[in-house]
One Martini backbone bead per residue (centre of mass of N, CA, C, O) as a GRO file, in nm:
protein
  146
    1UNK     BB    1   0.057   0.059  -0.025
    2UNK     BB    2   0.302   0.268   0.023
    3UNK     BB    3   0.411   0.214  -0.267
    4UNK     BB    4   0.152   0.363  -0.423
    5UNK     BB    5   0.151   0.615  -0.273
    6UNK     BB    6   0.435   0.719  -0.376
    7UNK     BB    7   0.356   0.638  -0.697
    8UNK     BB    8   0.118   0.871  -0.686
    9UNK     BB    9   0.269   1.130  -0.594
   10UNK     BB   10   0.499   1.098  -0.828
   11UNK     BB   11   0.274   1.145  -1.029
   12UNK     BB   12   0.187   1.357  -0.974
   13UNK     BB   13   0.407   1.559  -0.967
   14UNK     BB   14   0.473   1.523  -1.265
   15UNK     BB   15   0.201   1.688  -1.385
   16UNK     BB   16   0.243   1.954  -1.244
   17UNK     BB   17   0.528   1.996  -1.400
   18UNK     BB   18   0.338   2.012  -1.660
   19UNK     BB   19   0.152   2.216  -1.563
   20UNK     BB   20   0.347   2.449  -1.579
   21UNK     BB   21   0.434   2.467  -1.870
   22UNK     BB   22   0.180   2.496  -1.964
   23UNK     BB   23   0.117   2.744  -1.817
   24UNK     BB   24   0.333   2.928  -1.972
   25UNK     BB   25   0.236   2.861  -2.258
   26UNK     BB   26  -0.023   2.974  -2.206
   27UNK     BB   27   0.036   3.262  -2.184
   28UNK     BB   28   0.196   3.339  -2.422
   29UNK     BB   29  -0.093   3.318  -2.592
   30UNK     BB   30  -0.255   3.524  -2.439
   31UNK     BB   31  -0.047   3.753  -2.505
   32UNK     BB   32  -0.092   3.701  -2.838
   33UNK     BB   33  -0.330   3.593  -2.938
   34UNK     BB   34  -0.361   3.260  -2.907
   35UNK     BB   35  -0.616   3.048  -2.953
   36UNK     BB   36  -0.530   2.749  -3.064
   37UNK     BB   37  -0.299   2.700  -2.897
   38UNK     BB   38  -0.485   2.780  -2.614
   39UNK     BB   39  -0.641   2.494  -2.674
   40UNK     BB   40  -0.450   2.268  -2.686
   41UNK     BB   41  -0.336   2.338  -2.409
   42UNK     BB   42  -0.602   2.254  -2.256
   43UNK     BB   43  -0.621   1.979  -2.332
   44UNK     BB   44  -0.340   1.902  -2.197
   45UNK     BB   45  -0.446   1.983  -1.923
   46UNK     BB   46  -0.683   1.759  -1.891
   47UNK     BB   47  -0.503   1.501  -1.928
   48UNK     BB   48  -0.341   1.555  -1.649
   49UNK     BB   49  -0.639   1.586  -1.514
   50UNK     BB   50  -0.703   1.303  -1.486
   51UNK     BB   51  -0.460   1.171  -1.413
   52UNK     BB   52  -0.478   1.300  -1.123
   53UNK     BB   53  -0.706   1.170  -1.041
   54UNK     BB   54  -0.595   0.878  -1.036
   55UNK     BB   55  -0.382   0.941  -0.847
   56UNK     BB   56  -0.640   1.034  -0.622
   57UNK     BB   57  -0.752   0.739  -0.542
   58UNK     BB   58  -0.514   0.690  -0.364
   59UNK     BB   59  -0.425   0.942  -0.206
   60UNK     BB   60  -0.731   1.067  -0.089
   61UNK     BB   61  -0.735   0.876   0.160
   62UNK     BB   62  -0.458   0.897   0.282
   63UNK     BB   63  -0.499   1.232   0.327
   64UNK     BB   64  -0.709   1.178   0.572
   65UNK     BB   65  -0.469   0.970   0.706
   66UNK     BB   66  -0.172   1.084   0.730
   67UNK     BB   67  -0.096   1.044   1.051
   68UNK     BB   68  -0.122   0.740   1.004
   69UNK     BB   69   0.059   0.680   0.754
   70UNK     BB   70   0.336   0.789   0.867
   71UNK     BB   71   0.372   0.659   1.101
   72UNK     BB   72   0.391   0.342   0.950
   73UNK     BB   73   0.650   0.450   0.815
   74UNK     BB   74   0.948   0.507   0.731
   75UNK     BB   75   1.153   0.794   0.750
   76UNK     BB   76   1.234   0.832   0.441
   77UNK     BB   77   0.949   0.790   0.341
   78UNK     BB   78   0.806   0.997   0.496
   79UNK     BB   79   0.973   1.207   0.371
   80UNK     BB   80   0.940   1.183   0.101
   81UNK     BB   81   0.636   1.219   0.061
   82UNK     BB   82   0.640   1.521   0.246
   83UNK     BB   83   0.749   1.628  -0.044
   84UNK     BB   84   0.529   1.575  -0.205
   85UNK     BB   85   0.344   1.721  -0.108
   86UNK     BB   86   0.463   1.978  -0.138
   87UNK     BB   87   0.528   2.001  -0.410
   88UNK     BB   88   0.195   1.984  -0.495
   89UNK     BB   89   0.138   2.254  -0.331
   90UNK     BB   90   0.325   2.464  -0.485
   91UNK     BB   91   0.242   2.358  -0.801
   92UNK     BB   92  -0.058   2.491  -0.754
   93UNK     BB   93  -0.002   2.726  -0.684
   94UNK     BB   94   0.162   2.835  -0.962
   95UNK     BB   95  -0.092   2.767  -1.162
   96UNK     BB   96  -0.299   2.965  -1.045
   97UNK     BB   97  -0.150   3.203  -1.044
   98UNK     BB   98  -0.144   3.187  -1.328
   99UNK     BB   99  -0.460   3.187  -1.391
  100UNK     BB  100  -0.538   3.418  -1.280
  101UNK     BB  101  -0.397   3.632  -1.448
  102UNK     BB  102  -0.487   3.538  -1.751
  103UNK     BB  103  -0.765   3.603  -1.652
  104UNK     BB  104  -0.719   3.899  -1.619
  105UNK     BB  105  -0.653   3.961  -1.934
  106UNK     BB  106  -0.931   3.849  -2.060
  107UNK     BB  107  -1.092   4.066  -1.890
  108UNK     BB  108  -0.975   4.296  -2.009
  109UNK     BB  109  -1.016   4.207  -2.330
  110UNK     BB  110  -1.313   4.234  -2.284
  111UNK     BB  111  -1.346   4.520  -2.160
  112UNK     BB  112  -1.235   4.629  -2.465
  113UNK     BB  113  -1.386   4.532  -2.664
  114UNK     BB  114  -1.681   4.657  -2.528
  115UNK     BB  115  -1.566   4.956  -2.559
  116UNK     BB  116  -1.537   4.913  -2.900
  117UNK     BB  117  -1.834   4.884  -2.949
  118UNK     BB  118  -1.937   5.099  -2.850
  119UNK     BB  119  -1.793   5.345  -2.996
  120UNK     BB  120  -1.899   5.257  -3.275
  121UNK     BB  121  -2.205   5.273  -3.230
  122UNK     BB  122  -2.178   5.541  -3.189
  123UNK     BB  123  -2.043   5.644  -3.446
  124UNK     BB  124  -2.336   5.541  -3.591
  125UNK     BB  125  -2.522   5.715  -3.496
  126UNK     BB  126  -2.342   6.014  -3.552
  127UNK     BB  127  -2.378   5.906  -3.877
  128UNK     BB  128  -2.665   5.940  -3.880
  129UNK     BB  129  -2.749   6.202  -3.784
  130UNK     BB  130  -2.582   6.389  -3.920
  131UNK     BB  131  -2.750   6.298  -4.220
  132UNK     BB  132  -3.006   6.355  -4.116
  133UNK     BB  133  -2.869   6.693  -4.077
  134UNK     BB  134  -2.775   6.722  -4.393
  135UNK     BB  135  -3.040   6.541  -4.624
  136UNK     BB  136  -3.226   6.402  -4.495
  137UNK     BB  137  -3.527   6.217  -4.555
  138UNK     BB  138  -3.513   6.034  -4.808
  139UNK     BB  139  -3.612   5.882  -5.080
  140UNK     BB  140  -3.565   5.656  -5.229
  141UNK     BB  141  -3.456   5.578  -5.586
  142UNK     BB  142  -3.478   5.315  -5.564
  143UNK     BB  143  -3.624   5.003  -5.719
  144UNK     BB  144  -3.667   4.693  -5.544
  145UNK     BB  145  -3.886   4.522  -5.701
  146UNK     BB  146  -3.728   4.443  -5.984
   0.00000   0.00000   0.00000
């Protein structure tokens, strides 16, 4: 059980430490308004958090029973151990962080959209009312009927 919850920590670990590269590569895409690039790399992420899944069914009940579970292996092996929980919890806090970012980011360039969408509208009204006090409402010379 001990070699099983360890090679699952040691998974996870590896997981994280792609999912932190993928960050980087993501930030990357974010900033350049690469968005298909941005999509592959968030698909390589959902692949990376399925094994991360895989390997929390073996290691999230013995985090439940953490310290029953370090009590009962040699001292070598618990240093192993909880040096990979930390170490997972480390490269989790630099991932959020980094999609928090992100998410910052791409909340910016939603709000600058938005504020240029509204300011076309605006320039589409004021070119349409001075047409309209400058030509008046004339009626159509086509006639659309042929």
């Amino acid at each position: 059980m001990k070699d099983e919850v360890i090679q699952a920590l040691e998974g996870q670990v590896s997981c994280y430490r792609r999912l932190v590269k993928l960050a980087e590569l993501q930030h990357g895409h974010v900033q350049q308004n690469q968005t298909e690039a941005l999509l592959d790399v968030l698909r390589n992420r959902q692949v990376l958090l399925d094994e991360i899944m895989q390997h929390e069914r073996i290691v999230g009940p013995v985090k439940r029973g953490w310290n029953d579970f370090v009590e009962g292996i040699e001292a070598g092996e618990r240093t192993r151990a909880e040096s990979l929980l930390t170490e997972t919890r480390t490269l989790l806090q630099e991932i959020m962080n980094a999609d928090q970012n992100d998410a910052m980011v791409l909340q910016q360039r939603k709000l600058n959209l938005g504020k240029q969408i509204n300011q076309a509208s605006a320039a589409k009204q004021v070119n349409k009312n001075y047409a309209a006090a400058a030509y008046g409402n004339r009626a159509s010379r086509m006639d659309v009927q042929r």
